[in-house]
C-alpha positions in Angstrom: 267.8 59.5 49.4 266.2 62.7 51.2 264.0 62.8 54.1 261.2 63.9 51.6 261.6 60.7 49.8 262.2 58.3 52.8 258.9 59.5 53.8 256.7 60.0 50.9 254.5 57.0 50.8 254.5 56.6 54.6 252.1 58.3 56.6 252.9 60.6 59.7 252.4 58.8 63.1 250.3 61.1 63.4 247.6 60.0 60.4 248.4 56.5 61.5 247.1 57.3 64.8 243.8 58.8 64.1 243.6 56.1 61.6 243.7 53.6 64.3 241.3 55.6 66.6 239.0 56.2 63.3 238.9 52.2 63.6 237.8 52.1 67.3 235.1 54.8 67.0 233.4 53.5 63.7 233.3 54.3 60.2 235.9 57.7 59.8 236.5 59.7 56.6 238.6 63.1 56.7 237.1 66.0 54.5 239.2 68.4 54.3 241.1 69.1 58.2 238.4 67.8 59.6 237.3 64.2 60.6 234.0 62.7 60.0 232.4 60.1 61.9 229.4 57.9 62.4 228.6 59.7 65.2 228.7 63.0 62.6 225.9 61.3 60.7 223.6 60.2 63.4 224.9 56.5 64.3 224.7 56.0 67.8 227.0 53.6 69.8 224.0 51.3 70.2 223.1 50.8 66.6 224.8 47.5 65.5 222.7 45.7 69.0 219.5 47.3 68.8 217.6 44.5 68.1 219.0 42.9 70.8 218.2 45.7 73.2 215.0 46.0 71.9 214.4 42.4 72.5 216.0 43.1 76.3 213.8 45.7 76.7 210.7 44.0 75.8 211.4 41.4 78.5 212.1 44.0 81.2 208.7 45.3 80.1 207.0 42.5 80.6 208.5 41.9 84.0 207.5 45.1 85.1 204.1 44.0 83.8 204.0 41.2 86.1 204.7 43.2 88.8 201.2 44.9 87.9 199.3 41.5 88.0 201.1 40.2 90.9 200.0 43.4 92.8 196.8 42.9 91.2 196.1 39.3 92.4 197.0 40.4 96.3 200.4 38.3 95.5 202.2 37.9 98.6 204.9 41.0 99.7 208.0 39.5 99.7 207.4 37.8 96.5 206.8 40.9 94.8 209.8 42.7 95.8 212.0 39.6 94.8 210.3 40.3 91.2 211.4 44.4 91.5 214.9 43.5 92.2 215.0 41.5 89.5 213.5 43.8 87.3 215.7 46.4 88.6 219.0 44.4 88.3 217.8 43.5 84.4 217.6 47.7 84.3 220.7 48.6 85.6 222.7 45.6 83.4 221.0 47.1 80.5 222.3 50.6 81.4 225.8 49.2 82.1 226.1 47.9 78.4 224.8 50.6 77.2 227.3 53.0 79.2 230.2 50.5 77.4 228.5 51.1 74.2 228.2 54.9 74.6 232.2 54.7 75.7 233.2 53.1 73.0 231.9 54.7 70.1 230.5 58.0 71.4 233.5 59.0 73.8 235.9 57.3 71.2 234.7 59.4 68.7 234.8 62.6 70.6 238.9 61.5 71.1 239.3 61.1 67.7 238.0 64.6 67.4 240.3 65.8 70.0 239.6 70.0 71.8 237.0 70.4 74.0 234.6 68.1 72.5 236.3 65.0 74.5 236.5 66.9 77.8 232.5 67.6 77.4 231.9 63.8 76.5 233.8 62.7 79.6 232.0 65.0 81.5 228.5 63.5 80.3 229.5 59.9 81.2 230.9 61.0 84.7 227.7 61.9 85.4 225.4 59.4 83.4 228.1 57.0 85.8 226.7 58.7 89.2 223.4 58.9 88.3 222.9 54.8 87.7 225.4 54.8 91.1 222.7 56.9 92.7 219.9 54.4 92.1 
């Protein structure tokens, strides 16, 4: 048997490793050399939660609205500002998922793609990181 027919049907490590990474970063098809994600067509990390962010959000809202009345009704100080951290740890767990989110599909996808593209995405999260550490 020759090397061409030991490895006809079996694919390169190398197309069994973007395989695999297709997998992590979504839905993957190749045309032609190049790869094509979700991300390609507009499918953002967040998409298979939304709802449920939507519904997280909505609660965060209304938090936020109680702040208003409480400041409204002359509510006392320390009472509000137990509300505001409350509201501002439901932000910042709500920005921390969606970081994860945004790593895992966005950044994946960008490492499927390989070049520069990945060094850019890592870039953007570094500093998406430093801004929430800022606040």
């Amino acid at each position: 048997m020759t090397t061409t027919e030991a490895g006809a049907g079996a694919p390169s490590a190398e197309a069994a490793g973007t395989a695999e990474r297709a997998e992590t970063a979504g839905t993957a098809e190749t045309v032609g050399a190049e790869v094509v994600t979700d991300h390609d067509r507009g499918v953002h990390g967040y998409h298979k939660q939304k709802d449920e962010h939507l519904k997280r959000l909505r609660r965060i809202e209304g938090q936020i609205r109680g702040l208003q009345r409480m400041v409204d009704e002359d509510v006392y100080c320390i009472d509000i500002l137990t509300q505001v951290s409350a509201s501002t740890k439901a932000l910042q767990s709500f920005a921390l998922q969606l970081l994860e989110e945004h790593l895992r599909h966005c950044v994946a996808d960008a490492a499927l793609k390989g070049g520069s593209e990945i060094d850019a995405k890592v870039e953007e999260a570094t500093k998406a990181i430093a801004r929430l550490l800022r606040t």
